[in-house]
PDB file of the backbone (N, CA, C, O) and the ligand in Angstrom, with CONECT records:
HET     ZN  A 101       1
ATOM      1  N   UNK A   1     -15.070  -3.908  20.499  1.00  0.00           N
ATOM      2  CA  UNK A   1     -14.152  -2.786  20.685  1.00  0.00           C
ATOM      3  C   UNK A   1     -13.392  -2.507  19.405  1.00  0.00           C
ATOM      4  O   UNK A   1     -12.942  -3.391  18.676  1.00  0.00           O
ATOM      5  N   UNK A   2     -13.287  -1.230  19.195  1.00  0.00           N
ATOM      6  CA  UNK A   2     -12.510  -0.855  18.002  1.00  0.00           C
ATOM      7  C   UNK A   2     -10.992  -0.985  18.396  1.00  0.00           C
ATOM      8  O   UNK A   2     -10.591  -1.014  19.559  1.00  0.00           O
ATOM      9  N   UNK A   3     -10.178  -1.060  17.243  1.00  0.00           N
ATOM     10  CA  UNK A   3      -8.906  -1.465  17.226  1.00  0.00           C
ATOM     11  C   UNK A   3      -8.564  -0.399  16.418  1.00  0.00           C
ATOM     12  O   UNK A   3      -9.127  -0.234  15.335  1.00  0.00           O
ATOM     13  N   UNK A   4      -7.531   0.489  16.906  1.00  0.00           N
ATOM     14  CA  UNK A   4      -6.651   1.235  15.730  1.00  0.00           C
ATOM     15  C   UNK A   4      -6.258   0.350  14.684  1.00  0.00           C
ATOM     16  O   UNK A   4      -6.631  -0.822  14.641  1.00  0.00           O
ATOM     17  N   UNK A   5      -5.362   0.994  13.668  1.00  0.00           N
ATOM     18  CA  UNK A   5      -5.348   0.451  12.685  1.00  0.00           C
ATOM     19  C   UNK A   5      -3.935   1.209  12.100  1.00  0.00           C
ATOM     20  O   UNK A   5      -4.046   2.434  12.115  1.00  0.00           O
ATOM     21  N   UNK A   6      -2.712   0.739  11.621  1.00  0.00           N
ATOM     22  CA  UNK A   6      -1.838   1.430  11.148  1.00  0.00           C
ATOM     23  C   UNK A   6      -1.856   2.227   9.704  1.00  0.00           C
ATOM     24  O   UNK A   6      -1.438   1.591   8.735  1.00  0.00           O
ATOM     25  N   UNK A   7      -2.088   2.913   9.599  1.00  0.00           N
ATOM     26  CA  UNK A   7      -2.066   3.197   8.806  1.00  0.00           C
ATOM     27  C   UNK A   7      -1.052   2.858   7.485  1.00  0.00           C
ATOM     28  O   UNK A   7      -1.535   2.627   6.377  1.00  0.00           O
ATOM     29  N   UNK A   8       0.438   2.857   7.740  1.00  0.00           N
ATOM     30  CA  UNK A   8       1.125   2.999   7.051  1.00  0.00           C
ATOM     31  C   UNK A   8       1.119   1.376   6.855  1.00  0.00           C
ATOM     32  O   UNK A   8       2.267   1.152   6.471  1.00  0.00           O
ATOM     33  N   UNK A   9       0.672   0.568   6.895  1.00  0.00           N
ATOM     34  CA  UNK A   9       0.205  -0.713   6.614  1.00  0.00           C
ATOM     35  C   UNK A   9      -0.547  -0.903   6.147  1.00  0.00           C
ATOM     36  O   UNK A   9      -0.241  -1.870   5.450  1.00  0.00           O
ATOM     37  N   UNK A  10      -1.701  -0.604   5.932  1.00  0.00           N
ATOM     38  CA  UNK A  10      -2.682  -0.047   4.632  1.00  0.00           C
ATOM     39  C   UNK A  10      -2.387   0.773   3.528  1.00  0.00           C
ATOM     40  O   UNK A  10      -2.935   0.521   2.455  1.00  0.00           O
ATOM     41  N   UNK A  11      -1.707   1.592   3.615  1.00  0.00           N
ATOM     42  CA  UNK A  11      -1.150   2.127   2.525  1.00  0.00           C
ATOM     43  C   UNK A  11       0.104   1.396   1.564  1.00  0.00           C
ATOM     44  O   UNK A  11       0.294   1.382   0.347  1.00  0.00           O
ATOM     45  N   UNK A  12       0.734   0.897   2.540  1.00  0.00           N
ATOM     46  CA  UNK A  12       2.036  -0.264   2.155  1.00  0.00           C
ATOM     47  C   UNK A  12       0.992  -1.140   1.315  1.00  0.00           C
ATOM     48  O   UNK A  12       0.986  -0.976   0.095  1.00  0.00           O
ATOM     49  N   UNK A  13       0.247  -1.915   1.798  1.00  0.00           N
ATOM     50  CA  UNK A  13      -0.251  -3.078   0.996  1.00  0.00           C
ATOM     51  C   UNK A  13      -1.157  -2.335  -0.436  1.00  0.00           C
ATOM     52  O   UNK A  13      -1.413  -2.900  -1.499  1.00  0.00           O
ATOM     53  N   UNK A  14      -1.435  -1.211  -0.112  1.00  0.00           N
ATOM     54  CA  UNK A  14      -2.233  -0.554  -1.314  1.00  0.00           C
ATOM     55  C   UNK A  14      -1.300  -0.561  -2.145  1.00  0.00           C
ATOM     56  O   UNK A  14      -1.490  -1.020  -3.271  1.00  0.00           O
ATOM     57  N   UNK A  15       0.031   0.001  -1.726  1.00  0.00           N
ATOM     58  CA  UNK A  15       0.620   0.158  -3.178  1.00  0.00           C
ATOM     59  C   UNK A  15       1.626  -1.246  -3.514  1.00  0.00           C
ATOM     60  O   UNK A  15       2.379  -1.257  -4.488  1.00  0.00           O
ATOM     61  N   UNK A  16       1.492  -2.588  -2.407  1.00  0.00           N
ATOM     62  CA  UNK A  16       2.289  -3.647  -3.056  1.00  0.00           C
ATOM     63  C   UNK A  16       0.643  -4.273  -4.247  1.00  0.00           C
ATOM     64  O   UNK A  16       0.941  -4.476  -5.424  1.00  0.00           O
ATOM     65  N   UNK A  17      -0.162  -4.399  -4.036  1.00  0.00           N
ATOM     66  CA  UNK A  17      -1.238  -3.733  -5.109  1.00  0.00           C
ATOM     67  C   UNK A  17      -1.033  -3.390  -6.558  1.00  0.00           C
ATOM     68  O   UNK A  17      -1.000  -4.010  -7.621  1.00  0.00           O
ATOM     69  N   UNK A  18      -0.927  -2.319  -6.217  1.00  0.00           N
ATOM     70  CA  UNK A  18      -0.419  -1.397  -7.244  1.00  0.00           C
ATOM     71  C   UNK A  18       0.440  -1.999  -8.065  1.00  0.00           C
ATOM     72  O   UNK A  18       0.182  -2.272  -9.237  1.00  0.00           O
ATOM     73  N   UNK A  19       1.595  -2.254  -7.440  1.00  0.00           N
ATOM     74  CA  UNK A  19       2.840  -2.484  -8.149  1.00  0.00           C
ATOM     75  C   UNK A  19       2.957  -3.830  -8.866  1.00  0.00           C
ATOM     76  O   UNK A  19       3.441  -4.235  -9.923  1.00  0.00           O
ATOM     77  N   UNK A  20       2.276  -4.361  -7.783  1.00  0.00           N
ATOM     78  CA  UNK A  20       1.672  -6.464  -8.969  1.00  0.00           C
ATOM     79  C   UNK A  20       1.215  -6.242  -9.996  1.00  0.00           C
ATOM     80  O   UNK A  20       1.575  -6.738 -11.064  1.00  0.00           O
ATOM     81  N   UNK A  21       0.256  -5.375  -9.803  1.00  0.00           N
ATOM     82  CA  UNK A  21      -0.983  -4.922 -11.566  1.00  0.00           C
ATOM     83  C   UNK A  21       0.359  -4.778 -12.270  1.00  0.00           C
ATOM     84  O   UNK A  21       0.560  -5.659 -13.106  1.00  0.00           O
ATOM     85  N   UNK A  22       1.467  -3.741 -12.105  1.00  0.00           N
ATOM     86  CA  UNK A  22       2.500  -3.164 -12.785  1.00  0.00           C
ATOM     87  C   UNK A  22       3.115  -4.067 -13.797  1.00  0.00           C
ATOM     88  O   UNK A  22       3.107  -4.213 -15.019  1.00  0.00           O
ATOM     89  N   UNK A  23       3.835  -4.790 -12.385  1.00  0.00           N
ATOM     90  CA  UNK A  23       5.246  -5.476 -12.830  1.00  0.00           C
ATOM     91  C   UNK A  23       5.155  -6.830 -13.083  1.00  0.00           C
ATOM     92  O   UNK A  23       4.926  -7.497 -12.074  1.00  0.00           O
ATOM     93  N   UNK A  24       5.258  -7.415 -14.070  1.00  0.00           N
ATOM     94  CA  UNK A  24       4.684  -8.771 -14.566  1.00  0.00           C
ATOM     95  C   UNK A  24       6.391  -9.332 -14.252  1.00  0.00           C
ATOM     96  O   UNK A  24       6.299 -10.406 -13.659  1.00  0.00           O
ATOM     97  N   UNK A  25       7.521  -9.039 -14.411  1.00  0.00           N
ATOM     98  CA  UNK A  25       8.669  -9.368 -13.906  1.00  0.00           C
ATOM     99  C   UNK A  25       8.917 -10.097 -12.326  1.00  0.00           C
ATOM    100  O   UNK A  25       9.900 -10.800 -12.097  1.00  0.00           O
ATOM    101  N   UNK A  26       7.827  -9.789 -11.277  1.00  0.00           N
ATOM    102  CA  UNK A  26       8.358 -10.124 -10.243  1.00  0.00           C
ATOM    103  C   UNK A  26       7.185 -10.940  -9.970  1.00  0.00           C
ATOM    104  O   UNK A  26       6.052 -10.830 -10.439  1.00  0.00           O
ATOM    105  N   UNK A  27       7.756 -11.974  -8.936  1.00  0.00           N
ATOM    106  CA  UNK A  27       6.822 -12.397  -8.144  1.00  0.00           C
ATOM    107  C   UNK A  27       6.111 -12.031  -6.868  1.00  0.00           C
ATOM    108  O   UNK A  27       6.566 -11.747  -5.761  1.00  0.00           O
ATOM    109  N   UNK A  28       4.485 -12.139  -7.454  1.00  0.00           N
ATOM    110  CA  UNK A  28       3.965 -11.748  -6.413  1.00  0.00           C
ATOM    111  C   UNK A  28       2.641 -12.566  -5.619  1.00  0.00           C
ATOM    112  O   UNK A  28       1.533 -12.096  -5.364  1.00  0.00           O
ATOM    113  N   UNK A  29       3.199 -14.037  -5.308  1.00  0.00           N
ATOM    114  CA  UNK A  29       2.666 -14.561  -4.891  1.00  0.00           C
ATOM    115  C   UNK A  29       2.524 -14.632  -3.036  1.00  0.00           C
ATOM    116  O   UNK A  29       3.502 -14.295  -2.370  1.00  0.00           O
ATOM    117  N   UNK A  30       1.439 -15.019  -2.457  1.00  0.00           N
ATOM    118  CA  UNK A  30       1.346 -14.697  -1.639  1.00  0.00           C
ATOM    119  C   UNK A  30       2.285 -14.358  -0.556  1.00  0.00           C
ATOM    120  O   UNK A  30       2.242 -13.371   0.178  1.00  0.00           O
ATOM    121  N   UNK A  31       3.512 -15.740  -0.568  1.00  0.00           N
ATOM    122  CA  UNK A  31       4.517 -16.211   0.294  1.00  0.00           C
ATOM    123  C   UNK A  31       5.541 -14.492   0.047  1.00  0.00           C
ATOM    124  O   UNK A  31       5.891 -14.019   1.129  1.00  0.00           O
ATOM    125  N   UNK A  32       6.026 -13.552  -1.357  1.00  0.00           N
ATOM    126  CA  UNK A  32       6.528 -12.799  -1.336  1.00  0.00           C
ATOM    127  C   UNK A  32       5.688 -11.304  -1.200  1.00  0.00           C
ATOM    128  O   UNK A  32       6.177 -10.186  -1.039  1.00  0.00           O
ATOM    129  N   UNK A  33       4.367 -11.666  -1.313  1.00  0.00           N
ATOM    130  CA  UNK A  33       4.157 -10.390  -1.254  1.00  0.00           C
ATOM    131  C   UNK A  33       3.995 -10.006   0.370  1.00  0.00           C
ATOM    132  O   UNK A  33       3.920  -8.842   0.764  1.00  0.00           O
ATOM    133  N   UNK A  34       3.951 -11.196   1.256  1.00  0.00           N
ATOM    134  CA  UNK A  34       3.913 -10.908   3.179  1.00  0.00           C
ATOM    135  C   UNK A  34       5.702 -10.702   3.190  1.00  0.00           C
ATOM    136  O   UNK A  34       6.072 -10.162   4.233  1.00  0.00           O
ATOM    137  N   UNK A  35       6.697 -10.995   2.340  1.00  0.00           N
ATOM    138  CA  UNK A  35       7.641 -10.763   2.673  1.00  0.00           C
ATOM    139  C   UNK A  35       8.080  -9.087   2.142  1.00  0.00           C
ATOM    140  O   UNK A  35       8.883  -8.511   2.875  1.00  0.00           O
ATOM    141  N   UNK A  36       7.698  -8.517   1.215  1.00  0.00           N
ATOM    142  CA  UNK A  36       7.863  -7.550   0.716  1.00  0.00           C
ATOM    143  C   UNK A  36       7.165  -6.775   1.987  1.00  0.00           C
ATOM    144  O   UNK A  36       7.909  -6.082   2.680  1.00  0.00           O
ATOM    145  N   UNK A  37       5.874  -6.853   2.303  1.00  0.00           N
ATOM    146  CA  UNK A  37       5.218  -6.158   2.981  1.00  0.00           C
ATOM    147  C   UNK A  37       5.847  -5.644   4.643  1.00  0.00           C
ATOM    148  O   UNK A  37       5.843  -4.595   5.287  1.00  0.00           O
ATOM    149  N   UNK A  38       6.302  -6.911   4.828  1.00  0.00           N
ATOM    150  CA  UNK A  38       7.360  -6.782   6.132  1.00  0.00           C
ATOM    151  C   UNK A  38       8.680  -5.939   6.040  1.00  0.00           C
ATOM    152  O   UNK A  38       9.143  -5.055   6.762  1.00  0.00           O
ATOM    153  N   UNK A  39       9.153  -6.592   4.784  1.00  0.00           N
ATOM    154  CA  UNK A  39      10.348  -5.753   4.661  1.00  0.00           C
ATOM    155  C   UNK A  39      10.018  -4.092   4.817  1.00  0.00           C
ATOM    156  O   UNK A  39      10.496  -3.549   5.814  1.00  0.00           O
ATOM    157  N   UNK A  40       9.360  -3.405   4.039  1.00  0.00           N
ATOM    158  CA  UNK A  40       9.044  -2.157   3.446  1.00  0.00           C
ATOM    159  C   UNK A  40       8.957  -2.038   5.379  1.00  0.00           C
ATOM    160  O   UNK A  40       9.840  -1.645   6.142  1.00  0.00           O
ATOM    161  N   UNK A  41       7.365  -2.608   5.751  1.00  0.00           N
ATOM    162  CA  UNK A  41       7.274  -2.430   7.102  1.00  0.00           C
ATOM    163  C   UNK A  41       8.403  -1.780   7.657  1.00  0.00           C
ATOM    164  O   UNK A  41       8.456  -0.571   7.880  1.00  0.00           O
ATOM    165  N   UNK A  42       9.457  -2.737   7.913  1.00  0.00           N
ATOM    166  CA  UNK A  42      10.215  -2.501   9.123  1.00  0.00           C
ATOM    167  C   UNK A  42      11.116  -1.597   9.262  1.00  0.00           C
ATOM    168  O   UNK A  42      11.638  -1.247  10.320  1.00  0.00           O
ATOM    169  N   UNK A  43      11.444  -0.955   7.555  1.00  0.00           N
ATOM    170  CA  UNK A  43      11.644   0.241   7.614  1.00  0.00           C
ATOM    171  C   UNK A  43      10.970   1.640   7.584  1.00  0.00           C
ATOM    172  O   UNK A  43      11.571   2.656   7.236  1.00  0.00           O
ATOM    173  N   UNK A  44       9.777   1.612   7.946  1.00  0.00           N
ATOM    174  CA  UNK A  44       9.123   2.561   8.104  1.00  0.00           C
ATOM    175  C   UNK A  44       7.991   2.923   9.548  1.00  0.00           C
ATOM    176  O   UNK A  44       7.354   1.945   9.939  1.00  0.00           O
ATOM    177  N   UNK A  45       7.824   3.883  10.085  1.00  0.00           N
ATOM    178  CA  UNK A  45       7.544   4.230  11.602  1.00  0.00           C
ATOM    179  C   UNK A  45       5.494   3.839  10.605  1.00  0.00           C
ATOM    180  O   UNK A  45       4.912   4.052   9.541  1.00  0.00           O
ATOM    181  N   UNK A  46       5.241   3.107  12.137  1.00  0.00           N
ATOM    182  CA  UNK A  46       3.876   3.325  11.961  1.00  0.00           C
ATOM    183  C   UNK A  46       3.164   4.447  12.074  1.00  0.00           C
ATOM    184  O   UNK A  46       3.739   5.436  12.529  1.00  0.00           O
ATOM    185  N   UNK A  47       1.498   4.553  11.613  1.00  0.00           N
ATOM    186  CA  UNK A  47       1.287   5.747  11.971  1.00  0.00           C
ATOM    187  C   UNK A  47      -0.464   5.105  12.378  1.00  0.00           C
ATOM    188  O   UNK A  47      -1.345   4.855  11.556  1.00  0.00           O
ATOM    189  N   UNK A  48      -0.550   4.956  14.039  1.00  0.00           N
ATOM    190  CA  UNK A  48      -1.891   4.217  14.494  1.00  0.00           C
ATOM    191  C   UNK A  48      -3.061   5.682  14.110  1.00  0.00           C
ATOM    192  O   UNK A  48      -2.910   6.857  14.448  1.00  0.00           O
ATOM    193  N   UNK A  49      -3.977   5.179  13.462  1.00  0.00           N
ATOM    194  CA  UNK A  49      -4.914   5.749  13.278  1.00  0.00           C
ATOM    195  C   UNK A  49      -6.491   4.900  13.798  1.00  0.00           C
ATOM    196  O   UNK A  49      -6.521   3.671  13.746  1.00  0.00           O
ATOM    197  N   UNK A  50      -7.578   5.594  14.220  1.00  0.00           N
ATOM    198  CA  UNK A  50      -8.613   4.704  14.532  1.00  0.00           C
ATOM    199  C   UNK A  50      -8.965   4.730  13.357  1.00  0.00           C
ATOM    200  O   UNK A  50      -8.694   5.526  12.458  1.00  0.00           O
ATOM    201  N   UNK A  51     -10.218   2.913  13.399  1.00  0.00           N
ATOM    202  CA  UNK A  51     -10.341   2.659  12.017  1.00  0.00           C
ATOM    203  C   UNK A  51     -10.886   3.670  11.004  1.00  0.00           C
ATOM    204  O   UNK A  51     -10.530   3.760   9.829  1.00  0.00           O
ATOM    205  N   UNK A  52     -11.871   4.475  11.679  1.00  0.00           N
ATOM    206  CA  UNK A  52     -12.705   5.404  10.575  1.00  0.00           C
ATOM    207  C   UNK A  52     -12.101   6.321   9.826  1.00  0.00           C
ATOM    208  O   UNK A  52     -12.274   6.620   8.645  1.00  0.00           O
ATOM    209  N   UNK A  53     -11.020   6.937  11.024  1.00  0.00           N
ATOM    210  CA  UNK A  53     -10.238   8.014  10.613  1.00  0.00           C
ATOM    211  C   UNK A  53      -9.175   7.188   8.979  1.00  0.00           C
ATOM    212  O   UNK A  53      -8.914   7.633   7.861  1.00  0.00           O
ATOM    213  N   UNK A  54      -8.810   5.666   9.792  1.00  0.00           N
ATOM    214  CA  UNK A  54      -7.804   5.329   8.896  1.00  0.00           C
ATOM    215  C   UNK A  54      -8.474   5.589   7.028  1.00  0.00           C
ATOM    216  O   UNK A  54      -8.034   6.212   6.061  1.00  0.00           O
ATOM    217  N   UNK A  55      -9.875   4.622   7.301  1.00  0.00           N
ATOM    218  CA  UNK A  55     -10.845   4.412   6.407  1.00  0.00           C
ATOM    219  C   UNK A  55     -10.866   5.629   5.005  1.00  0.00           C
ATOM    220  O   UNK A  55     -10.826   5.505   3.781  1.00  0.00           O
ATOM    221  N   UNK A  56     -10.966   7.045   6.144  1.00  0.00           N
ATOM    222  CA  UNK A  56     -11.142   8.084   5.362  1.00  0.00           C
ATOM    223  C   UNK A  56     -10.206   8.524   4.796  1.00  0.00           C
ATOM    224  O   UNK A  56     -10.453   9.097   3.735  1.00  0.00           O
ATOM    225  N   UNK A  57      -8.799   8.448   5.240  1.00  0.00           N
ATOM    226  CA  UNK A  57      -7.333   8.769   4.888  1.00  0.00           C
ATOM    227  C   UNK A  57      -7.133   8.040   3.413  1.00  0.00           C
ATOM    228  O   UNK A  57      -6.756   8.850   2.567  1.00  0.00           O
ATOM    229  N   UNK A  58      -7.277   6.892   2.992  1.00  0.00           N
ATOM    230  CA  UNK A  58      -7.872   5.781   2.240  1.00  0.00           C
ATOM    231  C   UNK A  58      -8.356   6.559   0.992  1.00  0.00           C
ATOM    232  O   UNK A  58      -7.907   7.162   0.017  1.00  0.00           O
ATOM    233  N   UNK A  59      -9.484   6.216   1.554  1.00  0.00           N
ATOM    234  CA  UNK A  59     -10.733   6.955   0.585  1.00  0.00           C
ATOM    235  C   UNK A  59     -10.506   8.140   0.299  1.00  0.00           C
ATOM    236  O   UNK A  59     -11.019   8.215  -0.817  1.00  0.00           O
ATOM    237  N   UNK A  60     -10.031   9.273   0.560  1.00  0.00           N
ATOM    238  CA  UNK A  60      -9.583  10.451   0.409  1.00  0.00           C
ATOM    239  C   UNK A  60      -8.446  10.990  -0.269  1.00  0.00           C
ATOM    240  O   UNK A  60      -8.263  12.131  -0.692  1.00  0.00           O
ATOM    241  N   UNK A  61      -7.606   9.829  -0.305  1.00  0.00           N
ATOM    242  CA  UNK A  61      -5.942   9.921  -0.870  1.00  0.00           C
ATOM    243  C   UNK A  61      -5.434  10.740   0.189  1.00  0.00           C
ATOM    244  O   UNK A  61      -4.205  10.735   0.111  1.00  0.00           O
ATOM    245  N   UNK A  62      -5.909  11.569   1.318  1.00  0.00           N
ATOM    246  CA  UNK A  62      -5.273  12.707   1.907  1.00  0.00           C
ATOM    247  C   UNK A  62      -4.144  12.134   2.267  1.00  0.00           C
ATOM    248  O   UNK A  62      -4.270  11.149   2.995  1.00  0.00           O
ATOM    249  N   UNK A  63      -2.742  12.560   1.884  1.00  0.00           N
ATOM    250  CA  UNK A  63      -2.031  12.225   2.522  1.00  0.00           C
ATOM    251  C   UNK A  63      -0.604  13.180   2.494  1.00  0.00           C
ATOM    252  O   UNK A  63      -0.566  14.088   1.663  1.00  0.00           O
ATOM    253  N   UNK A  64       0.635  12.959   3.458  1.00  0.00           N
ATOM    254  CA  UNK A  64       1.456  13.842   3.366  1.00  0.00           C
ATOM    255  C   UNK A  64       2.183  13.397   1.746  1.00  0.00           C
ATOM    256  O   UNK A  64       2.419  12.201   1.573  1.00  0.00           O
ATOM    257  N   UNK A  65       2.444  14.183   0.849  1.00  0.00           N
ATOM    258  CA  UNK A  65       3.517  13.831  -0.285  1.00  0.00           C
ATOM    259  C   UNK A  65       5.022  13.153   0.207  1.00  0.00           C
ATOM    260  O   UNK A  65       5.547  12.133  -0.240  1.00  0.00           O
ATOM    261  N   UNK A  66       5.394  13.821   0.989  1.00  0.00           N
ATOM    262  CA  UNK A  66       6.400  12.955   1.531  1.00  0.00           C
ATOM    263  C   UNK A  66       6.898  11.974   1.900  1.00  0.00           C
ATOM    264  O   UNK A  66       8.047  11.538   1.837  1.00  0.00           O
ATOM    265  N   UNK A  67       5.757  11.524   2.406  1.00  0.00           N
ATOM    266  CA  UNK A  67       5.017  10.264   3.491  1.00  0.00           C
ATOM    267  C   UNK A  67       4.974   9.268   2.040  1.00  0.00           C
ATOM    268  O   UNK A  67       5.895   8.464   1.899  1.00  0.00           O
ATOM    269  N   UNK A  68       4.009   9.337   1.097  1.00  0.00           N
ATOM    270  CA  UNK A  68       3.663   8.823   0.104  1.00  0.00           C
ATOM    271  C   UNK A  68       4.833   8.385  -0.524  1.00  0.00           C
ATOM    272  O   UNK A  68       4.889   7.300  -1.103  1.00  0.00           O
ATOM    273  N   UNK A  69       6.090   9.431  -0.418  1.00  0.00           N
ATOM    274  CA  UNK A  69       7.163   9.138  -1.575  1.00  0.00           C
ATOM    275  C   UNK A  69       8.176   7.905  -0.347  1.00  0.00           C
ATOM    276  O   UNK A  69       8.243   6.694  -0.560  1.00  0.00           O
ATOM    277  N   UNK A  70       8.665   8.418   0.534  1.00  0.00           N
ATOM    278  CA  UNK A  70       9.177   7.660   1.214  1.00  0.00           C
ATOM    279  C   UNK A  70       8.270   5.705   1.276  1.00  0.00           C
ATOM    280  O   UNK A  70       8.947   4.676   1.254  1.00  0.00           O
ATOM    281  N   UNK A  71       7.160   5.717   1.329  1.00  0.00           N
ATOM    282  CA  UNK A  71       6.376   4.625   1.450  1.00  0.00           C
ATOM    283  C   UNK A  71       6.634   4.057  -0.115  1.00  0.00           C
ATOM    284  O   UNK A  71       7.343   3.071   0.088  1.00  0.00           O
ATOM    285  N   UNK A  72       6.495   4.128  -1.122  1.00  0.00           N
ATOM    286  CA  UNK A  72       7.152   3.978  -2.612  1.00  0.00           C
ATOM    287  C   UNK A  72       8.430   3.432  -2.811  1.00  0.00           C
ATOM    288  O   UNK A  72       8.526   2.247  -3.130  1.00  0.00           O
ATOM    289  N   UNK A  73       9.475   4.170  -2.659  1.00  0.00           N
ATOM    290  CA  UNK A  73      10.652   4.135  -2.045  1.00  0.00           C
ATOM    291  C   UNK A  73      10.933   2.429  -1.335  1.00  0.00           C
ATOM    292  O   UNK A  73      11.491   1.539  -1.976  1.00  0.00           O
ATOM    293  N   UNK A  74      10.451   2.276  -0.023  1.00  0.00           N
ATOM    294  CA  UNK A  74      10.165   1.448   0.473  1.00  0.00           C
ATOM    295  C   UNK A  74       9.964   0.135  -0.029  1.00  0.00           C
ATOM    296  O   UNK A  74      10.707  -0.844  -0.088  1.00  0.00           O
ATOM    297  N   UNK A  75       9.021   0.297  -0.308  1.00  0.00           N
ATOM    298  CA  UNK A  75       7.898  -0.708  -1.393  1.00  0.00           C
ATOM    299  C   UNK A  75       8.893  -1.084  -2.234  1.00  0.00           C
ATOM    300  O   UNK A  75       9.248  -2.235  -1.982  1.00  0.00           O
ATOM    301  N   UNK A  76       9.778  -0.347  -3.564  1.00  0.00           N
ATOM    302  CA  UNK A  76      10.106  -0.492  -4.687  1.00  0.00           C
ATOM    303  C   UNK A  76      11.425  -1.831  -4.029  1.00  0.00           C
ATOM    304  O   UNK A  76      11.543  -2.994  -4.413  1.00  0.00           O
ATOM    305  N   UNK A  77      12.299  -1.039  -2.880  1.00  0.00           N
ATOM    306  CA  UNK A  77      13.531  -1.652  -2.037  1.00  0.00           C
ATOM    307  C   UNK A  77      13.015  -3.027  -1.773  1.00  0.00           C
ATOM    308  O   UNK A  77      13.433  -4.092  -2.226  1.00  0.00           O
ATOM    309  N   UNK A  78      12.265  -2.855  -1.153  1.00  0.00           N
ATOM    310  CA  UNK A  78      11.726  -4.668  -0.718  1.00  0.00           C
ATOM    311  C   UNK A  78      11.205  -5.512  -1.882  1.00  0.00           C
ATOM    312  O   UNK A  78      11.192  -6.740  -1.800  1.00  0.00           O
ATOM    313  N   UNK A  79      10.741  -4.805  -3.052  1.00  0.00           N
ATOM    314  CA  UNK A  79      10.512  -5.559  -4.052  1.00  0.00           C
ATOM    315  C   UNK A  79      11.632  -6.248  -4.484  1.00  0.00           C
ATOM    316  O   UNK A  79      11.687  -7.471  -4.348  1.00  0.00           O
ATOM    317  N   UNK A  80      12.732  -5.472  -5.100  1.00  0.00           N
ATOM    318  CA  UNK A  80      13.949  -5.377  -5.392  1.00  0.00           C
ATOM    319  C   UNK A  80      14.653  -6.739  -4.880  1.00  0.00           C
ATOM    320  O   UNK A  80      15.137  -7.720  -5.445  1.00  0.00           O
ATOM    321  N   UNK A  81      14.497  -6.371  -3.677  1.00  0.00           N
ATOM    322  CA  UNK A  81      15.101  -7.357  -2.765  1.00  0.00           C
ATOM    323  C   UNK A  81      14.608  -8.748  -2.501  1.00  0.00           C
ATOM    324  O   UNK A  81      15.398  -9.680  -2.352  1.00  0.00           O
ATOM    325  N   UNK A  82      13.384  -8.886  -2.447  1.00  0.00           N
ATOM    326  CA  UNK A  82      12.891 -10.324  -2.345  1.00  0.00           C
ATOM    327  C   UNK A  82      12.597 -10.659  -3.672  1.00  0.00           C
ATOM    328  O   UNK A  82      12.361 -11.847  -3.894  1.00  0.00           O
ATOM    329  N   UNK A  83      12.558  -9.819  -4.654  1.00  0.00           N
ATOM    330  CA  UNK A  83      12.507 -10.639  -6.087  1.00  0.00           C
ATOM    331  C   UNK A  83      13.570 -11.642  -6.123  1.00  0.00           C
ATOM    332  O   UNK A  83      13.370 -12.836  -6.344  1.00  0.00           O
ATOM    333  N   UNK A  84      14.947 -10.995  -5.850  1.00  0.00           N
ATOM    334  CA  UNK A  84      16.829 -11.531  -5.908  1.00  0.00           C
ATOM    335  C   UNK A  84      15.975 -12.947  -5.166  1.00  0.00           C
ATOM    336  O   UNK A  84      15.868 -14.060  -5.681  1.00  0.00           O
ATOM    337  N   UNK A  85      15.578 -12.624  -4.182  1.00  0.00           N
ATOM    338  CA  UNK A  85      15.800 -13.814  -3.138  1.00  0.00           C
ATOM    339  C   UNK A  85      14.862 -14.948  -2.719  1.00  0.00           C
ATOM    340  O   UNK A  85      15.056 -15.581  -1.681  1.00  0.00           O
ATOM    341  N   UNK A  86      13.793 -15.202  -3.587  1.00  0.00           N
ATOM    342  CA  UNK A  86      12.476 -15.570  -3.365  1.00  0.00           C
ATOM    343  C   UNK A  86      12.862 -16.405  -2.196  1.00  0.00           C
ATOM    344  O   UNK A  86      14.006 -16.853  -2.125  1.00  0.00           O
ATOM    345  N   UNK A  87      11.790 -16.690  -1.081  1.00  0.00           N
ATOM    346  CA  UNK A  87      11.771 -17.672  -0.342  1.00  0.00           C
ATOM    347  C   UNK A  87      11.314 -18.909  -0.329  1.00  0.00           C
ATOM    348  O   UNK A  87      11.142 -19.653   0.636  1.00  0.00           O
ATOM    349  N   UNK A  88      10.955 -19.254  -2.477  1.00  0.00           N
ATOM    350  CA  UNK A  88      10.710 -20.485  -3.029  1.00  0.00           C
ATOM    351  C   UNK A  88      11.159 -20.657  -4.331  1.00  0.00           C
ATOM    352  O   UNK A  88      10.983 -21.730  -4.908  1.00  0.00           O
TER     353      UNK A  88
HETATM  354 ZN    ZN A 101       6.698 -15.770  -4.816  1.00  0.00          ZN2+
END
């Protein structure tokens, strides 16, 4: 059986991704990057997509600009924040 898939949880981890390649300043070892990922998470509404649809959203970049900037945003805050505070 197929399982939706959140989207905005795939995209979150795409750009904590992103931002490791970036920032040689923070840590981004496993233990902070599930904490970053949560953080960003829990301030932001999911968005369940089925997998294919999610897949193509992905692969496509299609996405709202807004959506994208707010998810960034996000991302950058929880970085911010669990850098201060590592949980090691
Ligand atoms: Zn770490």
């Amino acid at each position: 059986m197929k399982k939706p898939v959140n989207l905005t949880e795939l995209l979150v981890s795409q750009l904590v991704e992103e931002q490791c390649k970036k920032r040689s300043d923070v840590c981004f070892c496993d233990t902070c990057k599930a904490d970053i990922m949560a953080m960003a998470l829990n301030h932001l509404p999911p968005r369940y997509v089925n997998t294919d649809k999610g897949e193509l959203f992905v692969r496509t970049g299609v996405l709202n600009s807004q959506l994208s900037t707010d998810l960034l945003v996000e991302v950058s805050k929880a970085i911010e924040h669990v850098s201060k505070n590592p949980r090691h």
